[in-house]
Backbone bond lengths (Angstrom), bond angles and torsions (degrees), N, CA, C in turn:
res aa  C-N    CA-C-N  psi(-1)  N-CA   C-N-CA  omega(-1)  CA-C   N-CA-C  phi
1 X - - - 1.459 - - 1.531 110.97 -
2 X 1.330 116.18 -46.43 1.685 108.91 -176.77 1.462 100.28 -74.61
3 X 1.332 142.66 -3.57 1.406 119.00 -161.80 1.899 77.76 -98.92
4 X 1.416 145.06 -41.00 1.345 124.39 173.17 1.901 120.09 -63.70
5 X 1.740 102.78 -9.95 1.265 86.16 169.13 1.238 100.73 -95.93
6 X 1.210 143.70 -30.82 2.129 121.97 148.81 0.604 132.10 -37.42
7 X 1.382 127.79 -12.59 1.739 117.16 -175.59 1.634 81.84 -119.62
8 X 0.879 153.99 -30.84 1.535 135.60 156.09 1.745 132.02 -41.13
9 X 1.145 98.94 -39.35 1.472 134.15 164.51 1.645 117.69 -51.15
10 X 1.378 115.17 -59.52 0.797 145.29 -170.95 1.498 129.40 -88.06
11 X 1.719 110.05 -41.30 1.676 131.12 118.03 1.748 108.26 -16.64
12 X 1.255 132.37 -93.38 1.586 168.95 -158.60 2.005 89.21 -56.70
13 X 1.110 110.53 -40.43 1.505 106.60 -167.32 1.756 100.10 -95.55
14 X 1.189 118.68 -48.23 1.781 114.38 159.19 1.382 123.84 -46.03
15 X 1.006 113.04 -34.26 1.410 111.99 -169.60 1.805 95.48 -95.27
16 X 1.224 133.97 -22.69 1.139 117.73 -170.83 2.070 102.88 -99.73
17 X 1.286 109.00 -14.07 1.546 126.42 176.89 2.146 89.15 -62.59
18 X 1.116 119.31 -30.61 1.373 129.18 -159.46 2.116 113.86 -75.97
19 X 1.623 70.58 -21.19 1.971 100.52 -166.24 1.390 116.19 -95.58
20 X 0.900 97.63 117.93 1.917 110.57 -173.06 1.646 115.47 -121.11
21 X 1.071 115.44 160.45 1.837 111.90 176.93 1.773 96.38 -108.13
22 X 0.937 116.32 157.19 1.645 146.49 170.11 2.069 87.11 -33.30
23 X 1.114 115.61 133.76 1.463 102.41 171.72 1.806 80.11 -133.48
24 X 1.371 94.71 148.59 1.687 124.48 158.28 1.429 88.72 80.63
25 X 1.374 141.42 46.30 1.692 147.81 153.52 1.461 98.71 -52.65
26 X 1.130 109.32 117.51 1.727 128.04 152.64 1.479 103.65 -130.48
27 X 1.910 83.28 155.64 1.281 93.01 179.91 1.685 97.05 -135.23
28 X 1.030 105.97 170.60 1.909 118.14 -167.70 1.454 97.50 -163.92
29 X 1.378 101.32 134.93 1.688 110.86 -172.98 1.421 93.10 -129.40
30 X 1.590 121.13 136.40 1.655 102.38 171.65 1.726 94.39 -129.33
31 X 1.490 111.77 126.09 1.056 125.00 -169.60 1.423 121.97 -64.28
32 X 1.450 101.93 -23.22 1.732 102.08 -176.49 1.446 100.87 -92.67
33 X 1.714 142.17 -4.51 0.861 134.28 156.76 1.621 127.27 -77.50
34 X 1.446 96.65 -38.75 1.535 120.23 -163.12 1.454 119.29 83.63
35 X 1.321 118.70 11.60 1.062 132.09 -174.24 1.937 117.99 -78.39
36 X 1.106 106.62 131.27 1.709 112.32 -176.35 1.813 92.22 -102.51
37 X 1.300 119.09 122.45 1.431 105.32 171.63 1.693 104.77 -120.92
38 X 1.037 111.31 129.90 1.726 109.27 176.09 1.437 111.71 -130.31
39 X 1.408 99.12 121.08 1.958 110.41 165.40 1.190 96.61 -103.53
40 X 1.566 102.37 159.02 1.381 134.64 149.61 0.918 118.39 -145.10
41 X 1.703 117.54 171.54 1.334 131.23 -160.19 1.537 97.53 -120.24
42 X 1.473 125.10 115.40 1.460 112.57 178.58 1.461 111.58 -149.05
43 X 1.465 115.83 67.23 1.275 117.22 172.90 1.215 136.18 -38.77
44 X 1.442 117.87 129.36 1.443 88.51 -171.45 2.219 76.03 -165.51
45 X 1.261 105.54 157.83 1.847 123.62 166.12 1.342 122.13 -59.25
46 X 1.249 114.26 -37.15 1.575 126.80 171.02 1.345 152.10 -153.29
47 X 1.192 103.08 87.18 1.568 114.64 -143.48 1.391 121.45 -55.86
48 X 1.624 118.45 -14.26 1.414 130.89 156.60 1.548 103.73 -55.36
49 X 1.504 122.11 -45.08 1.618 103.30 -150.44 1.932 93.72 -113.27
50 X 1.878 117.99 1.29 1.397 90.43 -176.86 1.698 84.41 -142.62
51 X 0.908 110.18 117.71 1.710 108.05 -179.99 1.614 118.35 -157.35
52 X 1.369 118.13 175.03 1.820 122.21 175.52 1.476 81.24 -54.06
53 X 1.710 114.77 142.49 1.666 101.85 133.82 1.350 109.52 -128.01
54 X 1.443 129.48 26.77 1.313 107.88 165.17 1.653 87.64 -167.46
55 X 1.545 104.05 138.92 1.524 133.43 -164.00 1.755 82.19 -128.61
56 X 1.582 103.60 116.72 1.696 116.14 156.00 1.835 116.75 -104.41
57 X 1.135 135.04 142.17 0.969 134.21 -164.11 1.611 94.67 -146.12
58 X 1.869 102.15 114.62 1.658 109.30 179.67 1.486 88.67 -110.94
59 X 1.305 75.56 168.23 1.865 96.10 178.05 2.067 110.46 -131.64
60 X 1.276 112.84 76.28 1.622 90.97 -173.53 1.930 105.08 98.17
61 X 1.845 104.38 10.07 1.242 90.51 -174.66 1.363 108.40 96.24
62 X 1.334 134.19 -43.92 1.514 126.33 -160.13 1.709 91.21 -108.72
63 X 1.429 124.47 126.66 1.012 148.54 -167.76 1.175 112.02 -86.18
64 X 1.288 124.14 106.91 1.494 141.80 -174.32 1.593 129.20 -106.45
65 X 1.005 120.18 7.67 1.260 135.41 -170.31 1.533 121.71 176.02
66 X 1.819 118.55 113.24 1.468 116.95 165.02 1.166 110.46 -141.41
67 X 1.501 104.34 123.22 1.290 144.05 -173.71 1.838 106.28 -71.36
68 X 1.260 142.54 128.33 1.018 122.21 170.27 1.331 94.92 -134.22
69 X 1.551 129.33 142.02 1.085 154.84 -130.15 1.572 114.22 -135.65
70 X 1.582 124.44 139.49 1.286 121.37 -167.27 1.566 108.03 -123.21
71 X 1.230 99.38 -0.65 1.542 116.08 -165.46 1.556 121.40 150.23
72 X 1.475 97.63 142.70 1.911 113.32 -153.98 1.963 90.66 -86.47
73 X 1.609 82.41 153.66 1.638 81.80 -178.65 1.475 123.25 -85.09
74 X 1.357 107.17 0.27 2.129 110.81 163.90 1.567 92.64 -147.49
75 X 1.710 93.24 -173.09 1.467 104.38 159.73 1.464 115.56 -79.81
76 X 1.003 145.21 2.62 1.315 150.23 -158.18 1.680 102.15 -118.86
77 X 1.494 116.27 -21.35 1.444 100.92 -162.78 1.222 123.45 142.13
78 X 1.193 141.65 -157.71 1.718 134.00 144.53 1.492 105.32 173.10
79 X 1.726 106.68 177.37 1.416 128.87 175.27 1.371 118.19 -102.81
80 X 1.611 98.54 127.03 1.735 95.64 154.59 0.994 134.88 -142.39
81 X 1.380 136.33 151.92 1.492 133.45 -144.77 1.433 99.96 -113.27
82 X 1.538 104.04 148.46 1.850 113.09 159.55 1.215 130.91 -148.88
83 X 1.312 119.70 164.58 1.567 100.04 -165.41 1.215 100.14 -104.23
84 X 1.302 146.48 135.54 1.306 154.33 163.08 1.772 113.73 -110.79
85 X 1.163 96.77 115.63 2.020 102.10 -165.57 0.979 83.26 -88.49
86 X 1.568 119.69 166.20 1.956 132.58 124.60 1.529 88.75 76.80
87 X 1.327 126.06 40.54 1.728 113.42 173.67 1.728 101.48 -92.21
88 X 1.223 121.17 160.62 1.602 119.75 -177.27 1.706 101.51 -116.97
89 X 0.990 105.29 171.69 1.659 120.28 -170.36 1.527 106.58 -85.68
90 X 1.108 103.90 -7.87 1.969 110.82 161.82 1.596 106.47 -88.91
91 X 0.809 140.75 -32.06 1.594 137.84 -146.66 1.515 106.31 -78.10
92 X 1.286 113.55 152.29 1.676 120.96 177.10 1.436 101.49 -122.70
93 X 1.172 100.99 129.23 1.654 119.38 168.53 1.417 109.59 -90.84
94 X 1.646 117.39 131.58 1.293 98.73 171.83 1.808 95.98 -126.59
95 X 1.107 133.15 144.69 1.357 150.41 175.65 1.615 114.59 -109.61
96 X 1.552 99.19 110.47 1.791 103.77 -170.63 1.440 89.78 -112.24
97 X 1.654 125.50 149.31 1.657 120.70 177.28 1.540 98.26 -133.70
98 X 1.089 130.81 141.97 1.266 117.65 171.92 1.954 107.61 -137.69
99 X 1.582 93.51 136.93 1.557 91.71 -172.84 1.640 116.90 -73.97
100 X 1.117 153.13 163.76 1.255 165.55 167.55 1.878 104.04 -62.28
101 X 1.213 133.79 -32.02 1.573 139.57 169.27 1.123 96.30 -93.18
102 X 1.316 128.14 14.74 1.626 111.56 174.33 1.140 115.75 82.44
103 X 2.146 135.14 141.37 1.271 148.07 -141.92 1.739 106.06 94.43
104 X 1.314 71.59 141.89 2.033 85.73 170.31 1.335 90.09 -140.75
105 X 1.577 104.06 158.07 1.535 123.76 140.86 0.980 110.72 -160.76
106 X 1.598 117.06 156.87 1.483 145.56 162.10 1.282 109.42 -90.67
107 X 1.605 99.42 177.64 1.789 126.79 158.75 1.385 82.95 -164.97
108 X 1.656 101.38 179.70 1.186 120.13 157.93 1.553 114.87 -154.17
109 X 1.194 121.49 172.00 1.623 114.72 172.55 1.696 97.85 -142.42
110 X 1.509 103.33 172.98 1.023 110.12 -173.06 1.526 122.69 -138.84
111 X 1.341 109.74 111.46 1.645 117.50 -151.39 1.723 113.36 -50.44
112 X 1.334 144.38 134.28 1.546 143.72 -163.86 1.309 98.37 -143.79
């Protein structure tokens, strides 16, 4: 019995060694567009089977937009755009990405 809970174990730890979060997430908002633009960097062998699948976008903390994702736009990563109306020059955007093999990350910026 313990040698299938080692190789279960061990199963569970390969497959998650495989799982990464979005690295190098920026975000850029340009006010006279209204535009939210976000890259990331998310290397990965096959962007059908390992990619972002879900981009959250708060505004002030209260979460206004989630994107869920079927596949990344290269092996390297990609951009995506949003429109955010009526934002004020106080407000903080925060951008959470999380991969489909598991990893998250954020940033945030803060509108000036």
């Amino acid at each position: 019995m313990s040698k299938y809970i080692t190789t279960l174990i061990l199963a569970l730890g390969l497959s998650m060694a495989f799982a990464h979060p979005a690295g190098n997430l920026k975000a850029n908002y340009n006010s006279k567009t209204q535009i939210l633009e976000v890259s990331y960097a998310h290397k990965v062998k096959d962007a059908l089977d390992h990619y972002i699948a879900k981009m959250e976008i708060s505004v002030n903390g209260k979460q206004v937009i989630t994107h869920t994702l079927s596949l990344q736009e290269s092996l390297e990563g990609g951009t995506l755009l949003y429109k955010l109306p009526a934002l004020k020059a106080t407000d903080k955007i925060t951008v959470s990405s999380e991969c489909n093999k598991g990893g998250k990350k954020s940033t945030s910026i803060s509108l000036k």
